[in-house]
Backbone bond lengths (Angstrom), bond angles and torsions (degrees), N, CA, C in turn:
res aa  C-N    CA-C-N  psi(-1)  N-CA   C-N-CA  omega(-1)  CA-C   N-CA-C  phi
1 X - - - 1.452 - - 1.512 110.20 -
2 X 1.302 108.54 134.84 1.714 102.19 154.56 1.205 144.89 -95.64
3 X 1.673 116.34 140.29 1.272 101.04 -137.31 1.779 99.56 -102.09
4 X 1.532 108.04 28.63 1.286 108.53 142.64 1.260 138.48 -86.19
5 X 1.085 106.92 -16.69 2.109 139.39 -174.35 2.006 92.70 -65.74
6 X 1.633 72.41 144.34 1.607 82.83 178.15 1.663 91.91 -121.16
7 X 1.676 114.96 102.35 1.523 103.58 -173.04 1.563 110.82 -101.61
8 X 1.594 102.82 141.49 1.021 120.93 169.54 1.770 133.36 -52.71
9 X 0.948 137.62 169.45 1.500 142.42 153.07 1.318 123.50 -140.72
10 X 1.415 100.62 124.09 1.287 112.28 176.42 1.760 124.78 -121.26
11 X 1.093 92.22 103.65 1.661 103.18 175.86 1.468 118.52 -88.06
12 X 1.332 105.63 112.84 1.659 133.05 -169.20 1.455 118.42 -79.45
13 X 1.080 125.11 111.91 1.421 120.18 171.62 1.471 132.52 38.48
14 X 1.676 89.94 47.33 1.653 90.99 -174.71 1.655 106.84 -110.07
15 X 1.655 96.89 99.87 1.224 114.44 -158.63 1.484 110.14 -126.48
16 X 1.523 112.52 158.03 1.407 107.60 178.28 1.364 128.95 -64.67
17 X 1.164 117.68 -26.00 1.647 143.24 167.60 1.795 93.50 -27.90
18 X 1.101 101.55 -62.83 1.488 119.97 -153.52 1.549 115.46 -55.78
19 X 1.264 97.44 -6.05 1.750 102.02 -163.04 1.356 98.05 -112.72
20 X 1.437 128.30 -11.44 2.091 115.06 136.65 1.496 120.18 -18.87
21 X 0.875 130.66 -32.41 1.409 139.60 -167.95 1.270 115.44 11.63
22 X 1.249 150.22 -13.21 1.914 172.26 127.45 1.579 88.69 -36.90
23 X 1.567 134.81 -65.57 0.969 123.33 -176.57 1.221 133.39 -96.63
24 X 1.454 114.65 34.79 1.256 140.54 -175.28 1.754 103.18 -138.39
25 X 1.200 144.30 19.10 1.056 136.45 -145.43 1.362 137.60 114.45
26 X 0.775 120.38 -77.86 1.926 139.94 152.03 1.808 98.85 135.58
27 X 1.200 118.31 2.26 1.762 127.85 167.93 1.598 113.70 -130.18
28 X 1.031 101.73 157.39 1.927 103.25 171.31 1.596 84.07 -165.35
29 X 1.332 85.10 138.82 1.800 114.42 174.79 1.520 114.63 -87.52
30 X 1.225 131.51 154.39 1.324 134.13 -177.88 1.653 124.96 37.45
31 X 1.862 94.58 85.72 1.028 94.44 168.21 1.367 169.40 -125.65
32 X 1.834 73.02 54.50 1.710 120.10 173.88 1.523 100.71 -90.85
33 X 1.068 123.50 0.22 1.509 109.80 -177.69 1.541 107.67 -57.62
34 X 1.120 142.24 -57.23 1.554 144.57 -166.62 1.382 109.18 -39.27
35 X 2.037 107.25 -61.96 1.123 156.84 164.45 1.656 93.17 -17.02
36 X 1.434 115.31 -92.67 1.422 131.69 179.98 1.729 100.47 -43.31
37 X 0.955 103.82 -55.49 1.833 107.06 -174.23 1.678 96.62 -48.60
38 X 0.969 118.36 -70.92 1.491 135.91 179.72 1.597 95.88 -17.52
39 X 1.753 114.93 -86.26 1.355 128.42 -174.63 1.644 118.10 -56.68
40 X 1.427 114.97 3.71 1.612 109.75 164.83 1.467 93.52 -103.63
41 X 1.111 132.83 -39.75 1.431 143.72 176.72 1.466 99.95 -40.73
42 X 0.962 131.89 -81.25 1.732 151.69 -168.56 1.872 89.05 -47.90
43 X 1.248 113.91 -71.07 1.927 119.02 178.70 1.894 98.41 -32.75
44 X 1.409 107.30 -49.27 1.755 100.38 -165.54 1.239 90.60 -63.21
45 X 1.092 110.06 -68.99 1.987 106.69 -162.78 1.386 98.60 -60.54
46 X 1.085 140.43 -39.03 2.035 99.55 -176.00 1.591 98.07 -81.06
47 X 1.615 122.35 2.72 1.774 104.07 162.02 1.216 121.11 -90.34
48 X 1.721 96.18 -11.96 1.731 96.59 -178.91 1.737 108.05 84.21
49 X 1.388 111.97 21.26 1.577 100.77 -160.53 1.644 77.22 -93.05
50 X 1.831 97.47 176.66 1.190 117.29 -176.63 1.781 111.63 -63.73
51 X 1.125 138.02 149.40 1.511 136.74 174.76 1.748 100.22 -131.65
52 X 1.117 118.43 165.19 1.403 140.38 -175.49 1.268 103.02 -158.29
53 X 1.249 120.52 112.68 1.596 133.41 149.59 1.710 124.54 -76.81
54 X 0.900 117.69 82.39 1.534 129.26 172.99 1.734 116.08 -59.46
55 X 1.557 103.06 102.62 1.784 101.83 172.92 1.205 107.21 -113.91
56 X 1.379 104.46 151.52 1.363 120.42 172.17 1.372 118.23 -111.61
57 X 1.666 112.12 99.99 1.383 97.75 158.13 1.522 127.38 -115.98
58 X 1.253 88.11 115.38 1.640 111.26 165.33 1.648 133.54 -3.69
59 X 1.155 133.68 118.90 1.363 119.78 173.65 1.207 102.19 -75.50
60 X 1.465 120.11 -57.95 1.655 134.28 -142.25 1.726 107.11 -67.48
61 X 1.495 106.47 95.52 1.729 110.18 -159.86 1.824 108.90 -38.32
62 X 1.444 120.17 -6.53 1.409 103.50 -165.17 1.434 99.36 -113.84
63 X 1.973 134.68 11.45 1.354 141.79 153.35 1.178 117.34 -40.04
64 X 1.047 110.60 143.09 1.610 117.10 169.59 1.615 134.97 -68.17
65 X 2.165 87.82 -21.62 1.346 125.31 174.48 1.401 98.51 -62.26
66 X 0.939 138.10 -63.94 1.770 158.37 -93.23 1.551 91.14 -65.98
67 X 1.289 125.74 126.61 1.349 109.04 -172.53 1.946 113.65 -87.04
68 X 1.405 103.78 160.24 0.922 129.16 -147.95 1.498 140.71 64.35
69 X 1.506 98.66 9.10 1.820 114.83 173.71 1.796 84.58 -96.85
70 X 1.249 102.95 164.90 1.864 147.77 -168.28 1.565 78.24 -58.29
71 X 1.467 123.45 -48.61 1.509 113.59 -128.21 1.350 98.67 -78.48
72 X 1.832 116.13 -15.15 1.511 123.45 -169.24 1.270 127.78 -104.03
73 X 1.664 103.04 19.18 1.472 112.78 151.65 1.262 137.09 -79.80
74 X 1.327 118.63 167.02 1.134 99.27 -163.28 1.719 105.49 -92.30
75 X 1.585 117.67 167.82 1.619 104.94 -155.37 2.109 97.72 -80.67
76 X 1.059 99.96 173.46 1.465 88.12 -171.96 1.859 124.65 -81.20
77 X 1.435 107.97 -16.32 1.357 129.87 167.15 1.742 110.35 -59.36
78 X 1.247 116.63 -34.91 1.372 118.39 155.53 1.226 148.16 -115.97
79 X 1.323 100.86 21.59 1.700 110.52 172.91 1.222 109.56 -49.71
80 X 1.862 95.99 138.76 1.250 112.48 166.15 1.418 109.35 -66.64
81 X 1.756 94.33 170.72 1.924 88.62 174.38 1.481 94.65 -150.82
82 X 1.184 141.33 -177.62 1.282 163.94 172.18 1.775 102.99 -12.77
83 X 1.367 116.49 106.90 1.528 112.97 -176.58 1.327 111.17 75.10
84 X 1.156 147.35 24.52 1.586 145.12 -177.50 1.667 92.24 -109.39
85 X 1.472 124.38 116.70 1.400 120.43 -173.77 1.883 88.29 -62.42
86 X 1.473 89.49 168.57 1.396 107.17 163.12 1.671 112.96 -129.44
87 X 0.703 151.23 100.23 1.958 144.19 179.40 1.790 95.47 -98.11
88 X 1.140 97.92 107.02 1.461 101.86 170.79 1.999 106.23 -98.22
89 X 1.821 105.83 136.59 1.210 110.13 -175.13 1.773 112.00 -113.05
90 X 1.388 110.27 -179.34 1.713 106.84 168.92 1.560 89.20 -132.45
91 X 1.156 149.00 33.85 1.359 143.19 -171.31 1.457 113.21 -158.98
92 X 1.103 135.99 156.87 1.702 139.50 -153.25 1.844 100.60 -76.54
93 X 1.688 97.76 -14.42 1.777 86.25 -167.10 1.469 104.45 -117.51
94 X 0.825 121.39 137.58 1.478 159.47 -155.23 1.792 82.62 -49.89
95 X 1.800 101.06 -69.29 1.563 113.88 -173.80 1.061 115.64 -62.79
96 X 1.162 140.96 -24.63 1.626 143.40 -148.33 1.580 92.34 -90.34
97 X 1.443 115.41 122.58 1.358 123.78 146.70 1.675 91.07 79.57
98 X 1.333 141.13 17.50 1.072 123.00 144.69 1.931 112.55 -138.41
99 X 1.042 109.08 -151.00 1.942 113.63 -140.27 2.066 80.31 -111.48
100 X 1.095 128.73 14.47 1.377 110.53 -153.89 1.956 114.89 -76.98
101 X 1.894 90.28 -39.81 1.634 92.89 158.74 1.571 106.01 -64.39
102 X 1.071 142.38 -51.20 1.079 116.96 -178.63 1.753 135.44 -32.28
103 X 1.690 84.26 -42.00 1.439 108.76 -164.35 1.694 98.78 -68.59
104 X 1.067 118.40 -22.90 1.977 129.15 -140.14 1.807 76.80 -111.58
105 X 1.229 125.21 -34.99 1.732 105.60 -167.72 1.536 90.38 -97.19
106 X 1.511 135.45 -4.43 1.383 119.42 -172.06 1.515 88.15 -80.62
107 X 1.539 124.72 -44.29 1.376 129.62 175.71 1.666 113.61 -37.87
108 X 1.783 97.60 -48.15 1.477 85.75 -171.82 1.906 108.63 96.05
109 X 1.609 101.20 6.75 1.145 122.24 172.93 1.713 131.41 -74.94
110 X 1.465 109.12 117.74 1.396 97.08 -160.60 1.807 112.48 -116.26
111 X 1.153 97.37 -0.29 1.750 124.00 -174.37 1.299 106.99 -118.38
112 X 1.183 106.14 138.26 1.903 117.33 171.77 1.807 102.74 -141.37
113 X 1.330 108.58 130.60 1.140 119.55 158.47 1.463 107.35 -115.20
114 X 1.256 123.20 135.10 1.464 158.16 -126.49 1.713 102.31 -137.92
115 X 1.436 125.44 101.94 1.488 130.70 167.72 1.432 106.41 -143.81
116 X 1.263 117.14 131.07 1.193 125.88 156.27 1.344 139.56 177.73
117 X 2.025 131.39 -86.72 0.991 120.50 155.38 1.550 92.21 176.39
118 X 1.523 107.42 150.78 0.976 132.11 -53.51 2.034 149.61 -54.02
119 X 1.341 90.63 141.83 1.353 86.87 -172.10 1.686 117.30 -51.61
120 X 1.152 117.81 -30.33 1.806 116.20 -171.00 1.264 102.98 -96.48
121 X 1.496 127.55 -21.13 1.508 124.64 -167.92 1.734 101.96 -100.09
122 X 1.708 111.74 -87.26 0.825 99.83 -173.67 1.642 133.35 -92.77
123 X 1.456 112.37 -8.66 1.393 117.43 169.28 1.605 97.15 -60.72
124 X 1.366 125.61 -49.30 1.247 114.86 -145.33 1.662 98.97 -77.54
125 X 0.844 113.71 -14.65 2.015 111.61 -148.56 1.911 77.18 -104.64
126 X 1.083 128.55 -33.71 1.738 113.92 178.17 1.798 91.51 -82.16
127 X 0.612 116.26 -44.51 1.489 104.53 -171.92 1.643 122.39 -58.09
128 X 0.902 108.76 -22.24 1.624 136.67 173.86 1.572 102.10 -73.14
129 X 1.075 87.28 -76.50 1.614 95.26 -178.30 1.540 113.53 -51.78
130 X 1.460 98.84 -30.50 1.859 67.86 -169.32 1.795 76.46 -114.66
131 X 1.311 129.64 78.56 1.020 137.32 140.96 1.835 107.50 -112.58
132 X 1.897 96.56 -49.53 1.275 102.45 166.08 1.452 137.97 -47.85
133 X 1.658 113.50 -33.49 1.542 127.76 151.96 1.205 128.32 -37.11
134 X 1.683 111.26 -29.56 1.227 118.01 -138.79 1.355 148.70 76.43
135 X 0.927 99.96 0.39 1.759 108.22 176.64 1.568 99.02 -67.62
136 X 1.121 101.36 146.51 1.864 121.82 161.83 1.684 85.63 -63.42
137 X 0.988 111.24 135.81 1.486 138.78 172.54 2.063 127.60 -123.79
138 X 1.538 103.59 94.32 1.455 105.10 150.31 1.030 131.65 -84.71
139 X 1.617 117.12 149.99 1.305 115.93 166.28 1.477 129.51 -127.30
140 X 1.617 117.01 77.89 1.407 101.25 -165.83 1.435 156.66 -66.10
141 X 1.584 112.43 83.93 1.668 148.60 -136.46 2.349 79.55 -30.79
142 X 1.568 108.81 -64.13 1.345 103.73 -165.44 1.605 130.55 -96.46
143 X 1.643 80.86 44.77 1.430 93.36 -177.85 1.456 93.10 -146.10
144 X 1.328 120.08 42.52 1.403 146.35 157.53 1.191 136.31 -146.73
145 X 1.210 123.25 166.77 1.241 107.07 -171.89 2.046 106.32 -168.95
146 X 1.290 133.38 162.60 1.198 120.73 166.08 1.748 91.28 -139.45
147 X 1.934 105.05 -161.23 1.035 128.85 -177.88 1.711 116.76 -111.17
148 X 1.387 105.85 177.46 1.507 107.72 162.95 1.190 116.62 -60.06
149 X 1.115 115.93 142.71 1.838 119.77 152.46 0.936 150.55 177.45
150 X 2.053 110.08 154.82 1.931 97.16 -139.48 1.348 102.37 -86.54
151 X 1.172 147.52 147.88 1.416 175.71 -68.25 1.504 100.03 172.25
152 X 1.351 120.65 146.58 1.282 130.62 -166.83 1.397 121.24 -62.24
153 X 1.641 108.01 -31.74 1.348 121.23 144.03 1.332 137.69 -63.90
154 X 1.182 111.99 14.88 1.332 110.79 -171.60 1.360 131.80 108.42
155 X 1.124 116.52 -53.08 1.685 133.16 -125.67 1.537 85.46 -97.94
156 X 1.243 119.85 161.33 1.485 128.69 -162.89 1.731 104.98 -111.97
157 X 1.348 133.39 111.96 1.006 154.89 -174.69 1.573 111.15 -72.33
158 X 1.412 138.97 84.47 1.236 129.83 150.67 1.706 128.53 -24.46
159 X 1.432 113.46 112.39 1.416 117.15 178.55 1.226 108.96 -47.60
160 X 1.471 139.77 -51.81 1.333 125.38 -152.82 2.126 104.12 -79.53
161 X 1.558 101.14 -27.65 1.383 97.14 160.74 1.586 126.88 -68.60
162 X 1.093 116.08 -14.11 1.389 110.99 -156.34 1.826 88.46 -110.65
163 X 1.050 118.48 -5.15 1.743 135.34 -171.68 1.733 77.05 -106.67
164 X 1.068 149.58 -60.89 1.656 145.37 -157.98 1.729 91.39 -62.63
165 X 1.356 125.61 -54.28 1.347 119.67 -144.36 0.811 113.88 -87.08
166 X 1.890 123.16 -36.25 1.079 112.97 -171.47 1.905 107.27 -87.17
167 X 1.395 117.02 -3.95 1.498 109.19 164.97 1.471 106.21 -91.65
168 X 1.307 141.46 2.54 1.042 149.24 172.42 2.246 98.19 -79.86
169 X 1.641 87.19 -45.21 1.871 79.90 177.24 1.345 110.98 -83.93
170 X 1.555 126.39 13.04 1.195 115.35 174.03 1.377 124.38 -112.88
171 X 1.498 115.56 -10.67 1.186 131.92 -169.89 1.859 93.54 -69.66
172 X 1.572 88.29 161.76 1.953 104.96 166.17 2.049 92.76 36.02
173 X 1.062 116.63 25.26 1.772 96.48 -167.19 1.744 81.23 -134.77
174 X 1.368 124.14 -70.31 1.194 139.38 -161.59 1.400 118.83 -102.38
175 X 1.298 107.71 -45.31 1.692 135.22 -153.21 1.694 102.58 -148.63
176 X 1.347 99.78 148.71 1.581 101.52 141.68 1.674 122.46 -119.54
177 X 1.206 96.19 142.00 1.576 117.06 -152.69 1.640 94.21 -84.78
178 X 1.419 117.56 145.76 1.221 115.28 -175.10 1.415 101.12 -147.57
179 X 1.595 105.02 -172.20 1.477 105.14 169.42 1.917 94.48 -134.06
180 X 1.314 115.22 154.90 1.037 134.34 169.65 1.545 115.00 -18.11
181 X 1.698 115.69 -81.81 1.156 104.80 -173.74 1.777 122.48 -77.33
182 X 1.377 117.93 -5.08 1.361 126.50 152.33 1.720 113.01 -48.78
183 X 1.311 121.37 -47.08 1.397 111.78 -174.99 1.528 112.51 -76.03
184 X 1.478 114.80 -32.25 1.910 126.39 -176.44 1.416 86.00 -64.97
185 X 1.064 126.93 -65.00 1.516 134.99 -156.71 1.706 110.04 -54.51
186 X 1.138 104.20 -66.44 1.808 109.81 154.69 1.403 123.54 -30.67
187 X 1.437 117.56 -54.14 1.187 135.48 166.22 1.454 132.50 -38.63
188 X 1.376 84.71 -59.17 2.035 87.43 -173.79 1.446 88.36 -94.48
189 X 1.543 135.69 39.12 1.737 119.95 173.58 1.260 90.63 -112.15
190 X 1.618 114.77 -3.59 1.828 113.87 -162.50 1.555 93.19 -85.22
């Protein structure tokens, strides 16, 4: 990181929807992810750094997202509060179809650290993207998390593998992949 950079945070779709877990899979890996999200959350606000709350509401009327159902609030461990942007999306990437680079170059923002859910859908597809932007890109490995899932062949996909691979395709490529107290620790040395 540079320790001229004023970096952003963006917490991804950490919504009530999400905690169906039967209709998301019937497993989800790491479930300290909120937890960890929470304690980088708490570090921005007593630094005052910029935050972004990323929602997803859903087109597909039978989502858990679907906006204006319960499920597309945000969970209560990370509510925004007074001045915390919000960019609400209908698509897996953070950037697509809303103002949020806009929002991040009006800042003058050149760093993003990356927590939320899901790790293969929507962590991964903003993380990409705004690797492709150029932004310095984190990704905080335990302050994410996804579900099971079956594969076109069939075969049933373990969450904590399918949470390994796709931050395994993002590392040194898009993002660098971290763990929670690696980024605090970095942080307060700036």
């Amino acid at each position: 990181m540079n320790s001229d950079s004023k970096p952003a945070l963006l917490l991804i779709d950490i919504q009530k929807g999400l905690d169906d877990i039967e209709y998301y899979g019937g497993h989800r890996n790491n479930l300290q992810a909120e937890a960890n999200a929470r304690k980088i959350l708490d570090f921005w606000r007593n630094r005052k750094l910029p935050i972004f709350h990323i929602k997803h509401n859903a087109t597909n009327p039978n989502s858990r997202l679907l906006k204006g159902q319960g499920g597309n609030e945000f969970k209560e461990i990370v509510m925004p509060i007074a001045n915390e942007r919000i960019v609400e999306k209908k698509v897996n990437s953070a950037f697509m179809g809303t103002d949020l680079k806009q929002q991040l170059d009006e800042l003058e923002i050149n760093e993003l650290i990356i927590a939320g859910l899901t790790t293969d859908h929507c962590i991964s597809s903003s993380a990409r993207m705004a690797g492709n932007l150029g932004y310095t890109t984190y990704v905080v490995s335990d302050a994410t998390a996804t579900f099971d899932k079956v594969g076109a062949n069939g075969i049933k996909y373990e969450a904590e593998l399918i949470h390994e691979i796709a931050l395994a395709s993002l590392h040194n490529e898009f993002a660098t992949v971290i763990e929670t107290k690696e980024i605090l620790n970095f942080l307060r040395e700036r």
